[in-house]
N, C-alpha and C positions, 0 to 999 in steps of 0.2 A: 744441584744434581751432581752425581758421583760422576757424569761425562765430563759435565762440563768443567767442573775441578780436576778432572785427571788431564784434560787436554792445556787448561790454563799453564802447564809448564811448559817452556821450549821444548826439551828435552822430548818430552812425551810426544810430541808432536814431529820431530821429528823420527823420531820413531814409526810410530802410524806411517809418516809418511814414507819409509823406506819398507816397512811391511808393504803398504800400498802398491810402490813400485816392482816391489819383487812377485806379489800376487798377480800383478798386470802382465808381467815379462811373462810368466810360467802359464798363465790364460794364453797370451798371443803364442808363444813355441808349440802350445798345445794344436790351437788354431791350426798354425800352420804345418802342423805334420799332421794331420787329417787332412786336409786339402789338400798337400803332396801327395800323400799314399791313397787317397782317391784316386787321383788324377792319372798314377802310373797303377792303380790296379783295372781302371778304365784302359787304358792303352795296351795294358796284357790283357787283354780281354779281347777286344778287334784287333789285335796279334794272331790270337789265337783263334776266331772267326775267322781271318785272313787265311790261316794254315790249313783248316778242315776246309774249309771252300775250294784252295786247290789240291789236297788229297779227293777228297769227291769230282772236281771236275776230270783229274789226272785218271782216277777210276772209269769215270764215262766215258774218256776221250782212249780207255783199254790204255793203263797206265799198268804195269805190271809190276815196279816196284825193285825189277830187278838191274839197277843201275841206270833206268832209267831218268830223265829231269823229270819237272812236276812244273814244266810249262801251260799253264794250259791258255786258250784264247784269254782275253779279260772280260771279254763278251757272257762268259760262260761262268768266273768267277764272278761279275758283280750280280746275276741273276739267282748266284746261290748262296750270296750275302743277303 
Protein backbone atom coordinates (compact mmCIF):
# COMPACT_ATOMS: atom_id res chain seq x y z
CA UNK A 1 0.00 0.00 0.00
CA UNK A 2 1.04 3.63 -0.97
CA UNK A 3 0.38 4.45 3.24
CA UNK A 4 2.06 2.03 4.36
CA UNK A 5 5.34 2.64 2.37
CA UNK A 6 5.13 6.30 2.79
CA UNK A 7 5.09 6.04 6.62
CA UNK A 8 7.90 3.17 6.46
CA UNK A 9 10.38 6.15 6.52
CA UNK A 10 11.36 8.02 9.91
CA UNK A 11 11.30 10.91 8.33
CA UNK A 12 7.79 10.82 7.16
CA UNK A 13 6.62 9.90 10.22
CA UNK A 14 7.82 12.32 11.85
CA UNK A 15 6.41 14.64 9.99
CA UNK A 16 2.81 13.25 10.22
CA UNK A 17 3.63 13.58 13.60
CA UNK A 18 4.52 17.21 13.96
CA UNK A 19 1.40 17.94 11.36
CA UNK A 20 -0.52 15.92 13.96
CA UNK A 21 0.61 18.17 16.83
CA UNK A 22 0.28 21.32 15.25
CA UNK A 23 -3.44 20.24 14.09
CA UNK A 24 -4.24 19.31 17.73
CA UNK A 25 -2.73 22.69 19.17
CA UNK A 26 -4.87 24.78 16.61
CA UNK A 27 -8.29 22.33 17.34
CA UNK A 28 -7.50 23.09 21.29
CA UNK A 29 -6.83 27.20 20.91
CA UNK A 30 -9.88 27.05 18.85
CA UNK A 31 -11.66 25.13 21.65
CA UNK A 32 -10.68 27.42 23.96
CA UNK A 33 -11.63 30.81 22.54
CA UNK A 34 -15.18 29.74 22.19
CA UNK A 35 -15.60 28.64 25.70
CA UNK A 36 -13.87 32.05 26.82
CA UNK A 37 -16.01 34.28 24.45
CA UNK A 38 -19.15 32.29 25.57
CA UNK A 39 -18.59 32.58 28.78
CA UNK A 40 -17.80 36.52 28.88
CA UNK A 41 -20.65 36.96 26.30
CA UNK A 42 -22.80 35.20 28.90
CA UNK A 43 -21.66 37.52 31.68
CA UNK A 44 -22.27 40.72 29.40
CA UNK A 45 -25.45 39.64 29.06
CA UNK A 46 -26.65 39.36 33.07
CA UNK A 47 -24.62 42.66 33.19
CA UNK A 48 -26.84 43.94 31.10
CA UNK A 49 -30.15 42.23 32.60
CA UNK A 50 -28.52 43.55 35.83
CA UNK A 51 -28.56 47.35 34.36
CA UNK A 52 -32.37 47.32 32.70
CA UNK A 53 -33.76 45.74 36.05
CA UNK A 54 -32.46 48.71 38.00
CA UNK A 55 -33.31 51.50 35.28
CA UNK A 56 -36.97 49.82 35.41
CA UNK A 57 -36.98 49.54 39.28
CA UNK A 58 -35.16 53.28 39.48
CA UNK A 59 -38.36 54.26 37.11
CA UNK A 60 -41.09 52.71 39.45
CA UNK A 61 -39.42 53.79 42.49
CA UNK A 62 -40.03 57.81 40.34
CA UNK A 63 -36.35 57.82 39.45
CA UNK A 64 -36.10 60.87 37.22
CA UNK A 65 -32.75 60.53 35.95
CA UNK A 66 -31.74 63.74 36.72
CA UNK A 67 -28.64 63.25 38.77
CA UNK A 68 -30.23 61.10 40.65
CA UNK A 69 -28.63 57.26 41.90
CA UNK A 70 -30.26 54.13 40.47
CA UNK A 71 -30.49 52.52 44.02
CA UNK A 72 -33.17 50.73 43.98
CA UNK A 73 -34.50 48.06 46.87
CA UNK A 74 -32.88 44.47 45.65
CA UNK A 75 -36.26 43.26 46.61
CA UNK A 76 -37.56 44.94 43.60
CA UNK A 77 -34.38 44.24 41.28
CA UNK A 78 -34.33 40.42 41.74
CA UNK A 79 -38.29 40.33 40.99
CA UNK A 80 -37.53 41.96 37.66
CA UNK A 81 -34.72 39.76 36.85
Amino acid sequence: MLIGRWLGSLVNRAVLLVVGVVVLTALLVALAGTLLSRSELEQQAANQVTTIAQLVAGERDGFSGAGESIDAPPDRIAALV
